[in-house]
TIFI-808491 format. One record per residue (C-alpha): x, z, y; residue number from 1; chain; residue in three letters. Coordinates in pm, 1 decimal, decimal comma. Layout:
// TIFI-808491
u = X w = Z v = Y seq = NUM mol = A type = ALA
...
This chain:
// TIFI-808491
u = 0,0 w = 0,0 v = 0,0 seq = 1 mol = A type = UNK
u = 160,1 w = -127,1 v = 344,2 seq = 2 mol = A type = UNK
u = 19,6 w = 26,3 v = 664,7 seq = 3 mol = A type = UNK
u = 150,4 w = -84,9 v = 974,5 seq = 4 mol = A type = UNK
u = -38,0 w = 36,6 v = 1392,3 seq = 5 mol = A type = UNK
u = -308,1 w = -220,8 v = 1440,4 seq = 6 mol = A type = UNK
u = -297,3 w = -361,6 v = 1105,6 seq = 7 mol = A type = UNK
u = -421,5 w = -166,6 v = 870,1 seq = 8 mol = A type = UNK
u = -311,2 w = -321,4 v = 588,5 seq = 9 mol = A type = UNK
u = -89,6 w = -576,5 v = 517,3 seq = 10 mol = A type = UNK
u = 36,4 w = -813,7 v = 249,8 seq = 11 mol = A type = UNK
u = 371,2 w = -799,4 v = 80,7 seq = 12 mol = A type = UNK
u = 415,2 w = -1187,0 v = 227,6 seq = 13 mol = A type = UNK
u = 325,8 w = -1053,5 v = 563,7 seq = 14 mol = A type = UNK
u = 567,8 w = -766,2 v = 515,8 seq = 15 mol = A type = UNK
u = 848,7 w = -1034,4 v = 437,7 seq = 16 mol = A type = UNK
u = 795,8 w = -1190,1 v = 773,1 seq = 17 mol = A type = UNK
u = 743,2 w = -887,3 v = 928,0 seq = 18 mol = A type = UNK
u = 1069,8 w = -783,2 v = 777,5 seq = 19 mol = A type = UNK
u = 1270,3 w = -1119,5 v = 965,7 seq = 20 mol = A type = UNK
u = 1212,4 w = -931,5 v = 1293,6 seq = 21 mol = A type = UNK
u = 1326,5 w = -609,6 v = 1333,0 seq = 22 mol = A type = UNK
u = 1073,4 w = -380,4 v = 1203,8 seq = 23 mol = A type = UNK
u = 1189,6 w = -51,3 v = 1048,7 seq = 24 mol = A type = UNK
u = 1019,7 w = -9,7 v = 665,1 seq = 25 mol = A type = UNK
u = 973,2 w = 315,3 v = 589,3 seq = 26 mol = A type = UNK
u = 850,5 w = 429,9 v = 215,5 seq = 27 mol = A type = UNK
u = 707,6 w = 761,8 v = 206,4 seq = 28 mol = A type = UNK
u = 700,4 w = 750,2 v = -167,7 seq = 29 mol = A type = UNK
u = 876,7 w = 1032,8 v = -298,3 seq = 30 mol = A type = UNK
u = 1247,7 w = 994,2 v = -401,8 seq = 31 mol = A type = UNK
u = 1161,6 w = 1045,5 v = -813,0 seq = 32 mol = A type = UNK
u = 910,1 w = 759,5 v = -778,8 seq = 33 mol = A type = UNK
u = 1196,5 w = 476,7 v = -581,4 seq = 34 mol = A type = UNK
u = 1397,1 w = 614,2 v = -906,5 seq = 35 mol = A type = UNK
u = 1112,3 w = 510,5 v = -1160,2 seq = 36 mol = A type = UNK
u = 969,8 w = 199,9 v = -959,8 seq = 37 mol = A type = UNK
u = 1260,0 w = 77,7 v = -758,8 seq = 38 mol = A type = UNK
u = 1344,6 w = 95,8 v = -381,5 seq = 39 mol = A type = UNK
u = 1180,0 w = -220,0 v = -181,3 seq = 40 mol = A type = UNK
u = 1521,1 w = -394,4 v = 4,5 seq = 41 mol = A type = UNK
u = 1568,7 w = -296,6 v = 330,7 seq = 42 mol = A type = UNK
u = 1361,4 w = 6,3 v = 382,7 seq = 43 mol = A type = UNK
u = 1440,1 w = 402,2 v = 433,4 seq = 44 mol = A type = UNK
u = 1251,3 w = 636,0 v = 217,3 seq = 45 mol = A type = UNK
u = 1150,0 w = 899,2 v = 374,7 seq = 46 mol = A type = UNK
u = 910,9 w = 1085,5 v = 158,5 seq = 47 mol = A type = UNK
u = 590,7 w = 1208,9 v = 356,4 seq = 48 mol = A type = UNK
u = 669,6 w = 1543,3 v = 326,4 seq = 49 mol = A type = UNK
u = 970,4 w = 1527,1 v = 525,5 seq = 50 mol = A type = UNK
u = 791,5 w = 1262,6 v = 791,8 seq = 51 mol = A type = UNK
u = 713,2 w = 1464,4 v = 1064,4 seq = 52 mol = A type = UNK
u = 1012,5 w = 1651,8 v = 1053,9 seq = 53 mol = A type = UNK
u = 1224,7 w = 1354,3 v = 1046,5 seq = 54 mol = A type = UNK
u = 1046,8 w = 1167,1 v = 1338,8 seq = 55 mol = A type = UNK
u = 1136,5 w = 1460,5 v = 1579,1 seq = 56 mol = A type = UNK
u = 1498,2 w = 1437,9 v = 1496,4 seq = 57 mol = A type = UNK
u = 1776,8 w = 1403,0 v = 1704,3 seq = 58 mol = A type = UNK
u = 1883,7 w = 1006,8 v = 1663,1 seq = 59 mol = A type = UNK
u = 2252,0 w = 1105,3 v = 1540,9 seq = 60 mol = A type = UNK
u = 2061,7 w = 1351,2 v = 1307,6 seq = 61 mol = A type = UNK
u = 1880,3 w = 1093,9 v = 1160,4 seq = 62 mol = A type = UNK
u = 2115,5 w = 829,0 v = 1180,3 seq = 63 mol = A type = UNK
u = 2322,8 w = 1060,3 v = 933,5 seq = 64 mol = A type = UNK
u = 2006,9 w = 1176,0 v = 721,8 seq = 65 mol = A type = UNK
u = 1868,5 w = 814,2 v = 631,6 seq = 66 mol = A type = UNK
u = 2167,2 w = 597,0 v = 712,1 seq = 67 mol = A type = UNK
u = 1920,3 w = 365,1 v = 959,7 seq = 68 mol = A type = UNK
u = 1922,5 w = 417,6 v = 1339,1 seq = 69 mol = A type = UNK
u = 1614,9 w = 624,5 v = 1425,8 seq = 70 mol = A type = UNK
u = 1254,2 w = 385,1 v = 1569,2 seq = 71 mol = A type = UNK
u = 1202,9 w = 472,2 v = 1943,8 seq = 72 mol = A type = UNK
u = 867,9 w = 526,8 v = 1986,1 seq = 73 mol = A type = UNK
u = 757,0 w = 195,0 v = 2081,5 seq = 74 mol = A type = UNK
u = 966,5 w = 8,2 v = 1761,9 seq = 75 mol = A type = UNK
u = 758,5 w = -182,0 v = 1510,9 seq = 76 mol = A type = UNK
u = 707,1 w = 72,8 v = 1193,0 seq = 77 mol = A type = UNK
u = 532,3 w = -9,6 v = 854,3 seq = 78 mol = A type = UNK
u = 493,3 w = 275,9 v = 642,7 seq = 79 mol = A type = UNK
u = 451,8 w = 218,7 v = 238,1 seq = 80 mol = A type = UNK
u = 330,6 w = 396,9 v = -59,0 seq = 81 mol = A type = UNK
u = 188,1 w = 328,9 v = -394,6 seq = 82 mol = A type = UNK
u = -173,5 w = 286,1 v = -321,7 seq = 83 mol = A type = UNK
u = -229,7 w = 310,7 v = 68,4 seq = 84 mol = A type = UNK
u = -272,3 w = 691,1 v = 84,0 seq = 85 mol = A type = UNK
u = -7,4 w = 811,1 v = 193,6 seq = 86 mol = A type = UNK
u = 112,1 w = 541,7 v = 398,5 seq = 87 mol = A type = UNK
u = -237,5 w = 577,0 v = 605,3 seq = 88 mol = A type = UNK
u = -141,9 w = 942,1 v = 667,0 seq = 89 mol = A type = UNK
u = 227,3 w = 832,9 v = 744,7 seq = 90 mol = A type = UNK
u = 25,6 w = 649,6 v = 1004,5 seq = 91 mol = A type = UNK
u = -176,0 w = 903,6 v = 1158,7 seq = 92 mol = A type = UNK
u = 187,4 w = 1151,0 v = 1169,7 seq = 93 mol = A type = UNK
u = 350,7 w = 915,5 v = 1378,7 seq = 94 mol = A type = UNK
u = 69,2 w = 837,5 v = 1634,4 seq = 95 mol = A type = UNK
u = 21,6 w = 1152,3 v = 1651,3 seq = 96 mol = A type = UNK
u = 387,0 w = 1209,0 v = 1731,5 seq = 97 mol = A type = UNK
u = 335,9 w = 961,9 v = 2030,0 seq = 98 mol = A type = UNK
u = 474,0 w = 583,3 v = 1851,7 seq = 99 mol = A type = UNK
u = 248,5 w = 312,9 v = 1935,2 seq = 100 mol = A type = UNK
């Protein structure tokens, strides 16, 4: 399930184009699951328990955490999961958090 601000939902074709600009993927799938079902190329897992958290860091923080320069607020994010779930709650965090 792919989740991105305005869209819903997306495809895994519209992800790939997303993916040729320079939209930050981040998987919210917990780290056991990437191990069992494989990591999609060229996204960050952060697993949605540590979301929140992670969002609020300080950039060189999370630079060093995830290995992936930290979204400014108004950077294109998609969120994933396995079914939609989670990624629609990934969502909600960061609008909540203030990302458009």
């Amino acid at each position: 399930g792919l989740c991105a601000g305005g869209v819903p939902s997306l495809s895994y074709r519209e992800l790939k184009d997303l993916k040729k600009t320079n939209v930050l993927h981040i998987d919210v799938r917990e780290r056991w699951e990437i191990d069992k079902f494989g990591k999609i190329p060229a996204s960050v897992n952060i697993p949605l328990g540590e979301l929140v958290e992670a969002l609020q860091m300080d950039p060189a923080e999370f630079k060093e955490q995830y290995n992936q320069k930290m979204p400014s607020k108004s950077d294109p994010v998609v969120f994933s999961c396995l079914a939609g779930k989670r990624s629609k709650q990934a969502l909600a965090f960061a609008m909540s958090l203030g990302f458009s």
